[in-house]
Structure formats: structure tokens, C-alpha cells
C-alpha atoms as one frame of an Amber mdcrd trajectory, in Angstrom:
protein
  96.914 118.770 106.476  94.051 120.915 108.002  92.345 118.444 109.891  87.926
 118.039 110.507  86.693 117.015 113.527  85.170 114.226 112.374  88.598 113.233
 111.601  89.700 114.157 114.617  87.612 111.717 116.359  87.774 108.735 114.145
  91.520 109.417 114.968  91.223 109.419 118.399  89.283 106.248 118.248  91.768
 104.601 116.849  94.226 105.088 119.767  91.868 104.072 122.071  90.119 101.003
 120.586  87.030 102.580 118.844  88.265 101.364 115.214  90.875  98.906 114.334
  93.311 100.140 112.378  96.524  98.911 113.550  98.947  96.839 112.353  99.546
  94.230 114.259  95.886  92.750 115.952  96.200  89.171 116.507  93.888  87.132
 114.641  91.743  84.247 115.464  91.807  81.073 113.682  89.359  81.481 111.254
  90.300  85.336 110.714  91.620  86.128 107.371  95.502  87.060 107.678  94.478
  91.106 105.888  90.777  92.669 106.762  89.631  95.714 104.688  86.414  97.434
 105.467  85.536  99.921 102.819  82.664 101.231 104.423  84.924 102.679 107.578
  87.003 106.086 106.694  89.781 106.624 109.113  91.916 109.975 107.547  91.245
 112.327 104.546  93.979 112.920 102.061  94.091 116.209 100.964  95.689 118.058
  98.164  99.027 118.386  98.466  98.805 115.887 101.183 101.987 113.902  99.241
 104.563 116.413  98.027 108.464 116.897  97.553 110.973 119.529  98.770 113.044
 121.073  95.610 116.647 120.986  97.170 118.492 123.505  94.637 121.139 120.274
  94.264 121.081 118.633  91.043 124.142 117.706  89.802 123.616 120.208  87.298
 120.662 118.921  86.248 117.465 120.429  87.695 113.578 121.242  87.917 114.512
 124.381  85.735 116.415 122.601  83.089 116.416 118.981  82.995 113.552 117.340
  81.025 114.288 114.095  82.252 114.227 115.341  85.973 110.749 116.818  85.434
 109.471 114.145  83.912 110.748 111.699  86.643 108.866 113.746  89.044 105.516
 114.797  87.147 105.130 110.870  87.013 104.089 110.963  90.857 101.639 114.050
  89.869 102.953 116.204  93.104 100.777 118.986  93.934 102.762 120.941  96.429
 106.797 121.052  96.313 108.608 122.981  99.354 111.523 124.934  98.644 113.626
 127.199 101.066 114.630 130.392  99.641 116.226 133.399 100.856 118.085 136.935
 100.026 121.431 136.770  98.976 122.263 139.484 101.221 120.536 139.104 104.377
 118.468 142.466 104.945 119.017 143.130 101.352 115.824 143.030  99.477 117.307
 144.379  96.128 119.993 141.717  96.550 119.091 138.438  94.415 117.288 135.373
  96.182 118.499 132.780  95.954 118.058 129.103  97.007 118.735 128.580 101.228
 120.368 125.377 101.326 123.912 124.877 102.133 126.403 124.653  99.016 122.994
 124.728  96.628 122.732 125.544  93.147 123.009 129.749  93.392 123.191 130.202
  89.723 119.118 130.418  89.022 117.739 133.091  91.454 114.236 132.527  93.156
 111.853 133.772  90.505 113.263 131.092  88.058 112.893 128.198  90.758 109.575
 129.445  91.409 108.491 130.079  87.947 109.583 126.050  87.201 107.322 124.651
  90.184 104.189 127.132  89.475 104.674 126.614  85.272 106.926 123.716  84.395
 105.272 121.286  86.987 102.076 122.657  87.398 102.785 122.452  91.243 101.848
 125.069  93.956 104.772 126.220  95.925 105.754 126.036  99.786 107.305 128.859
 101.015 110.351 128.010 103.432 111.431 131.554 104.659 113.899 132.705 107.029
 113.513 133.102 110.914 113.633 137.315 110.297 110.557 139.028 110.006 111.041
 141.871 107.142 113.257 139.304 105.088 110.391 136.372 105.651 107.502 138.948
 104.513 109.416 140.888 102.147 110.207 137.181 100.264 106.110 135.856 100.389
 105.097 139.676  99.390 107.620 139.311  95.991 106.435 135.643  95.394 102.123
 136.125  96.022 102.878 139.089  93.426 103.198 136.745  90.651 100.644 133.089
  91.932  99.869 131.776  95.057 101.629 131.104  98.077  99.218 128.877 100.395
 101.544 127.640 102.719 104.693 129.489 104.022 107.148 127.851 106.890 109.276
 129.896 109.328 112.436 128.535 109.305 114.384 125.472 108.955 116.121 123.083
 111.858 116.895 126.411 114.143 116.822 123.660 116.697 120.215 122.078 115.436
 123.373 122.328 117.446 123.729 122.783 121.700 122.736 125.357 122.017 120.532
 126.194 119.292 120.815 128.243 116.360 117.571 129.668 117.801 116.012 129.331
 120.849 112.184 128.245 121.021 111.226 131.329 123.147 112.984 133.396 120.500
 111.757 131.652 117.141 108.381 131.963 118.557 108.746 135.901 118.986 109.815
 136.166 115.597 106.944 133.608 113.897 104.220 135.539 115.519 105.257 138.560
 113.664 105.539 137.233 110.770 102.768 135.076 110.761 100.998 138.507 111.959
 101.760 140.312 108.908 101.455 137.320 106.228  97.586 136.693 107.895  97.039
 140.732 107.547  97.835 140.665 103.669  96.108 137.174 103.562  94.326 135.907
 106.030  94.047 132.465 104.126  97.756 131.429 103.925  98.947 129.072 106.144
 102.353 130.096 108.719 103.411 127.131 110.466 106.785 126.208 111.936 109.042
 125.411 113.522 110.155 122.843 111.294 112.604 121.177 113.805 115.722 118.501
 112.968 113.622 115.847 114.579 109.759 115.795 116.858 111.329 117.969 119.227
 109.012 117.999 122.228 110.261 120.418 124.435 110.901 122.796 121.345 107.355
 122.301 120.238 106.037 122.528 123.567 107.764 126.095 124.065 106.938 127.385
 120.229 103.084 126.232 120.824 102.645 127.960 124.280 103.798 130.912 122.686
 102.383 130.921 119.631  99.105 128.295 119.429  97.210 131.399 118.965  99.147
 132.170 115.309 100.338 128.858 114.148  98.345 126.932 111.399  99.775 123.955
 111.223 102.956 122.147 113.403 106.041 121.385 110.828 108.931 119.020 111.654
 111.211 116.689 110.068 111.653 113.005 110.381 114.132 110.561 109.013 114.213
 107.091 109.295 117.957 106.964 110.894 120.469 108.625 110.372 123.326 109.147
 113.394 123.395 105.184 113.511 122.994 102.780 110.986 119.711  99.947 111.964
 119.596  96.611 111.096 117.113  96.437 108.255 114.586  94.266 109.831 114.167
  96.966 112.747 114.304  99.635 110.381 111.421  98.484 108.998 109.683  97.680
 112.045 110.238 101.029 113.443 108.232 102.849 110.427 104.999 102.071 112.302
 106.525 104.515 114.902 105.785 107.680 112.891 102.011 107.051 114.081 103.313
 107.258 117.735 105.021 110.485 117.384 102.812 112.292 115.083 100.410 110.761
 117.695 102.660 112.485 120.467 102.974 115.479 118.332  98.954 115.888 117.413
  98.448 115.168 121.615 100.617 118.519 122.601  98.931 120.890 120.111  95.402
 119.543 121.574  96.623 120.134 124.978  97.884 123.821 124.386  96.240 125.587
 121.606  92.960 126.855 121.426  91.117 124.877 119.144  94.180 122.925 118.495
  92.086 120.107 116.022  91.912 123.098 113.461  96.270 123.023 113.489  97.579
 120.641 110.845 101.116 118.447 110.833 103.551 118.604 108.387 106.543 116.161
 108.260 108.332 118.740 105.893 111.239 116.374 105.537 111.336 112.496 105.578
 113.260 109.630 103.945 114.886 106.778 104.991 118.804 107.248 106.086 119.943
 111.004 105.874 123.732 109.660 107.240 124.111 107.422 103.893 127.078 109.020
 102.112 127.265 109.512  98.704 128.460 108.285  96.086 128.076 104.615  97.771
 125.118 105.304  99.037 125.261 101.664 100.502 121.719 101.799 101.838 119.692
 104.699  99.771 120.121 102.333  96.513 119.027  98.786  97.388 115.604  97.858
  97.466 115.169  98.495 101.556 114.083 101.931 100.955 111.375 101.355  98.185
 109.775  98.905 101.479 110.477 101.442 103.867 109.174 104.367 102.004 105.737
 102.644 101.103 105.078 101.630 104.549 106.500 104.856 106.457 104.236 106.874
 103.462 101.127 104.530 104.311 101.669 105.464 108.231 102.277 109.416 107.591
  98.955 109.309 105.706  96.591 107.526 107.775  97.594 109.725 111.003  96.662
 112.457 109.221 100.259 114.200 108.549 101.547 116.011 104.970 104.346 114.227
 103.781 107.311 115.865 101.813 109.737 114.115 101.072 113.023 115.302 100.718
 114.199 115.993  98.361 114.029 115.859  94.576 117.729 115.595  94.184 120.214
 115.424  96.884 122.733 112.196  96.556 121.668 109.313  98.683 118.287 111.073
  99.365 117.387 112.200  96.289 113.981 111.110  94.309 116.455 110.798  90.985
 119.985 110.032  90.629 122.604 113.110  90.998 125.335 111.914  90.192 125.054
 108.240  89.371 124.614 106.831  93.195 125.374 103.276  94.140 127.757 100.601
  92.900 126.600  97.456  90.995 123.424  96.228  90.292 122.167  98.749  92.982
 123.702 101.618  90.389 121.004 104.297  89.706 122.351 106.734  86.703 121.856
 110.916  86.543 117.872 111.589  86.644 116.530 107.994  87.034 114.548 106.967
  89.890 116.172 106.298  93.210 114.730 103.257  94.978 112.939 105.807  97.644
 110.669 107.039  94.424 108.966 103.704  93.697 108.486 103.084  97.341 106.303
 106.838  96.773 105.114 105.665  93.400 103.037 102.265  94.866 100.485 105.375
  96.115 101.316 107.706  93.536 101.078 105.395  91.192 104.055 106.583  89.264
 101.983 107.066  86.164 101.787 103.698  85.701  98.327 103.065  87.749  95.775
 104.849  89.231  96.588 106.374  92.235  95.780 105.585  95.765  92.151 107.488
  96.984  91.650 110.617  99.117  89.852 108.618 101.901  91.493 106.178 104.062
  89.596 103.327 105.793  90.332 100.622 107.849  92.682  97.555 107.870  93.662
  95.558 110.047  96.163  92.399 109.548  97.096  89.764 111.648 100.513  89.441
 110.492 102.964  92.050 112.168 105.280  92.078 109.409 102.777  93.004 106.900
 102.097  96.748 106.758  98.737  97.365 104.951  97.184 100.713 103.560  93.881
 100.951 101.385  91.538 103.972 100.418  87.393 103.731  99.596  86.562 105.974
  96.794  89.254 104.985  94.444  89.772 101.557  95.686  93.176 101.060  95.701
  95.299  98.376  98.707  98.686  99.311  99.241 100.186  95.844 101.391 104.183
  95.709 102.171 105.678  92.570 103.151 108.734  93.495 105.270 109.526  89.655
 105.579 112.258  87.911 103.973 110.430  85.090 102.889 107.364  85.070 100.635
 104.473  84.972 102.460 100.768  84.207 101.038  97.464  85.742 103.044  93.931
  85.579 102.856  91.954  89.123 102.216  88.347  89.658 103.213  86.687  92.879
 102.544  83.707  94.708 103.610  81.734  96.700 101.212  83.560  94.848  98.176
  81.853  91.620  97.532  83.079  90.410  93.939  85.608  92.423  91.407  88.872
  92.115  89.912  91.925  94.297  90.827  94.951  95.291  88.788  97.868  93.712
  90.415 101.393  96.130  90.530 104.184  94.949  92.075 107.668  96.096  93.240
 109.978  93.480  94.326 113.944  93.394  94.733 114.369  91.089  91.456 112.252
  93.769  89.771 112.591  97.101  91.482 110.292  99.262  88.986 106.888  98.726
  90.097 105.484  96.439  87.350 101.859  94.462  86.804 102.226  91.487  88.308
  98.867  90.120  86.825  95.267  90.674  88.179  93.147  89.048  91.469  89.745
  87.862  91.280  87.641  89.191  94.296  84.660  86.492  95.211  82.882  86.038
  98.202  84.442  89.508 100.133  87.816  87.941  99.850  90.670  86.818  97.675
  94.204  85.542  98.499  97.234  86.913  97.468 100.820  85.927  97.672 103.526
  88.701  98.533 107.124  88.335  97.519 109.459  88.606 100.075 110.696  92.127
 100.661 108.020  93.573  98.410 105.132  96.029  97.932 102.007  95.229  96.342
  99.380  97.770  95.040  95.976  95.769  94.306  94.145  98.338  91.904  90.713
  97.503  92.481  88.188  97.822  89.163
């Protein structure tokens, strides 16, 4: 996300008091339990804003053959889909390319993966290319032959192991080349980088000082947990704390780069629990990560990040089924959704309901177990009750008086997001009552 500095500075007085958008304020007696003021814009959604990495696993069933996959996936109406690819012979560039993921799907070569984002679902692609200058332009100058490439990324977790697989002082050599020569053939594609395992300050720190002056936007990945396994009620908690470090993250590009409010973030990987092994997937299937997903989404978006999530298929952390994942009633068979894509689908609005607006405003809620999300020009209130008891609130609103809203619901009795009835809005306000565990998507008419 490009940011404006209008933006900019609605964000920064957010972190310092000038607009209340947080998610915990304490409320006086007579304030209601959720506040929405329409007429306050805090963040700008952009295209491509919400988008999904295309893994190359698939369990032999894939964007470039699976109907069912597709469709699972157009239903959420992605504009952008990342997806690493690479020569088959490093160096090589008559050798095939390929997908770059470990043990991925090497039968289709790139121009077929790329041919089924650009034509099959009508996406626009993100380039992940490798850390090598001729390989990284030679694969964007073969792909912007045959459609667009707007964004390309440098790399992918060289931060990983001790030491590295690349240092920072290195990478950050080898991006400003390349992001050199992409800007020379086209000096509107974005280069960013470094897309790190995790918000790795001091790897950031090094890459920006060396390369503010190149870099378009700031790309690194962030999972929910991973190494150790949280209980569920601090999991949940803890998905307010992707404002802090995209916060953290937005704070060191102001600090080093030269008009660093122009550089965008990119989380170009999130989901809940990357160390949730399949097929058990004891975590990835129940209805935590449909809570979880909504509310970490909701956060990403109002501090002004892209989101991708990752991936489209990929066992535990796929958006559909790979396999079959789970056990039991959490069971999720070969291309249905995973419990991660309706926590996606309560903005997306899974085609199902109208999605959730381009412009963010304000909420505020004095309950700190309610997460709350809601957008101005298509009036749409995302709320997430990470309780485990039902809970029932009052809503005021400014700049929405009287109305009616569509009601959709996701709960763990009935996972797929479903209408739940419809809420009359009178005097600025209405009540509503939120299952426990549960995210609510008030669709307003």
C-alpha cells in the first residue's frame, strides 16, 4: 500500500491521541459498548490491498487446473496474488522457470502459472524474484512481455538461519541493482523487499539505510505463532499487536528514508500458526482461525499494510483443503474452504455479501475482547467477539442516523459465514448480540 499524507497523518494521530481508534478505550457509563463515526476516515484500502500468495502446492489440484480451487478463491474477488518463481537452472535463462518454493509443484513452468493468475482469475500478478540481479530482471523482462507486472519483491526470508542465507548489507547491494534496472525499463513498478521470516528490525534497519533511496515499499512476513503453540485466548489477544509492529516498522522507514511516507508495507505472508502439522492440523481447522483471521485482517488494514495471505494451498495454511486436513467435525475435504478463508471472507465477503469499503473510519469499543472494523463509503461493520461467552452491546453511530443492515454471521456451530437476519438502525444506534467466538459483518443498506 502506497500511502498519502493525509493518511499519514490521520495515522499518526491515532498513536498519539488525535483520533480514537483503538480497541480497547474504556467507556463511561452511559457510553455505548461499540462507537462508529462514519464521518472520520482513518486508512485507505487500495486495490490489491487484500490478496493471496499462489504456493505451487496443491495436492494436485491447482489454480491452473482445478475448477473448484478457482472458484473457492474468485469468491473473495482477489486482485493481486504473489507467487515466487525462478529459473530452473540458476543463471540459466533458456532453462524452464519454474515455481521457487521448496518441494512445489515443478510440472507447470512459469508462463502457465502466470497465464492462470493474469487469465483464469482475472488477478494481477506479484513478482517474487530471486536475490541475483540478471536472474531477477531477466524473469520480470520475460513476464512484462506478455501483461503487467506492478509489483516485483527481491527475495524471500534470506534472513532465515544464523547466520543468514544473506546478509542485510549484501541483499541490499543486490536490490539496488535490480531495483535500478526494473525502474529504468519501468519507472512505475514497484521493487520492494526484503521480505524477511518475521519484522526483523535490525535487518530492516540495515536494508533501509542502504537502500531507502530505491525501495518502494517495505515487505515482511508475519504469522500468528508458530515455534510455540499459544493458548487461544492470548492468541487472539495478541492480533491487535500487528498495529504495534507495522507501527514499529512504518516508524524506521520515516526515520531513514527520504520521503519515507511515499514507501508502502507489505505483510507478504500472514496466517495464523505456520508450526501446525499436517494432516491433523489440530489448530488450522477449528473455528480459532476464522476469529483470528478477521480480527488480525481488520488490524493489517486499518494501519495501512497489504495483506497476503499465504497461501492458496499449502496443508494447515492453505485457503482450501489439500489433502483433506483435520480429523472430525473439524475435517475440511480437497478444495473446500479452510477455516482461515471465512475469517478473510467476513471483508471479502466471500461472494455471499457485499464487501467491506475502501475507506476505513473510526471505532472505538469499550469492550477489550471485542475487535471492531467498519468502512464509510460502502458501509459495511466487521465486529469479532473473541470471548467465550455471548456477549450483547449497544452501537451508536455518527453519520448513520436510521437504516437497516444485512446481518452475516460466522460462528463455531455454523462455520460458513451465513445471514443471521437483519438490524434495525434508529436513533444513531442499534444493539446487537455476538455469539461467543464469532464474527459478525453488519451490511449496512
Amino acid at each position: 500500500m502506497r500511502r498519502s499524507r493525509v493518511l499519514a497523518i490521520a495515522a499518526t494521530l491515532a498513536l498519539t491521541g488525535g483520533a480514537v481508534v483503538t480497541h480497547t478505550t474504556t467507556a463511561t457509563a452511559d457510553e455505548a459498548g461499540v462507537a462508529v463515526d462514519f464521518t472520520r476516515p482513518t486508512a485507505q484500502i487500495e486495490t490489491g490491498d487484500i490478496g493471496v500468495t499462489i504456493t505451487g502446492y496443491g495436492g494436485l489440484n491447482y489454480i491452473v487446473n482445478s475448477e473448484d480451487h478457482r472458484k473457492a478463491l474468485a469468491a473473495h474477488g482477489f486482485d493481486t496474488m504473489r507467487i515466487e518463481l525462478r529459473y530452473e537452472t540458476p543463471g540459466d535463462h533458456d532453462s524452464r522457470i519454474i515455481c521457487g518454493g521448496d518441494s512445489c509443484h515443478k510440472d507447470y513452468d512459469g508462463d502457465t502459472w502466470m497465464s492462470a493468475i493474469r487469465d483464469k482469475m482475472n488477478a494481477t500478478p506479484i513478482l517474487v524474484v530471486p536475490a541475483d540481479a540478471d536472474d531477477a530482471v531477466s524473469l520480470y523482462e520475460h513476464f512484462a512481455a506478455t501483461g503487467t507486472v506492478p509489483k516485483v519483491i527481491v527475495g524471500n526470508e534470506l534472513d532465515a538461519g544464523n547466520p543468514p542465507r544473506m546478509d542485510a548489507a549484501t541483499y541490499a547491494g543486490v536490490f539496488n541493482e535490480i531495483a535500478t534496472r526494473i525502474h529504468a525499463a519501468d519507472a512505475s513498478v514497484q521493487v520492494g523487499g526484503p521480505g524477511t521470516a518475521h519484522n526483523n528490525i535490525g535487518y530492516l534497519r540495515t536494508f533501509l539505510e542502504k537502500s531507502g533511496e530505491h525501495v518502494d515499499f517495505v515487505d515482511y512476513h508475519d504469522y500468528g505463532m508458530g515455534e510455540t503453540r499459544l493458548p487461544d485466548a492470548q492468541l487472539l489477544a495478541e492480533a491487535a499487536n500487528y498495529e504495534r509492529d507495522i507501527a514499529e516498522v512504518r516508524t524506521l522507514i520515516d526515520s531513514t528514508v527520504p520521503n519515507g511516507s511515499d514507501v508502502g508495507i507489505q505483510i507478504g505472508e500472514w496466517n495464523m500458526d505456520h508450526g501446525d502439522k499436517s494432516p491433523a492440523c489440530s489448530s488450522m481447522t477449528s473455528h480459532l482461525p476464522t476469529v483470528w483471521g478477521a480480527a488480525a485482517l481488520g488490524t493489517m488494514l486499518e494501519s495501512e499494510a497489504t495483506a497476503l495471505l499465504f497461501g492458496d494451498k499449502n496443508g494447515c495454511l492453505g485457503l482450501t483443503g489439500e489433502w483433506g486436513e483435520g480429523q472430525g467435525e473439524d475435517f475440511v475435504d480437497i478444495n473446500k474452504p479452510m477455516p482461515i478463508s471465512h475469517g478473510v471472507g467476513m471483508f471479502t465477503g466471500e461472494g455471499l455479501f457485499r464487501p467491506f469499503g475502501t475507506t476505513m473510519v473510526a471505532t472505538s469499543t469499550s469492550d477489550d475482547l471485542l475487535y471492531v472494523f467498519a468502512s464509510a463509503d460502502d458501509k459495511n461493520i466487521v465486529v469479532v467477539n473473541t470471548a467465550t461467552t455471548e456477549t450483547s452491546t449497544a452501537m451508536s453511530f455518527t453519520g448513520l442516523d436510521s437504516g437497516t443492515a444485512e446481518v452475516w454471521q460466522t460462528t463455531n456451530a455454523q462455520r460458513v459465514p451465513h445471514r443471521a437476519g437483519t438490524a434495525d438502525i434508529s436513533g444513531g444506534g442499534m444493539t446487537a448480540t455476538l455469539p461467543a467466538r464469532s464474527v459478525t459483518t453488519f451490511v449496512v443498506g
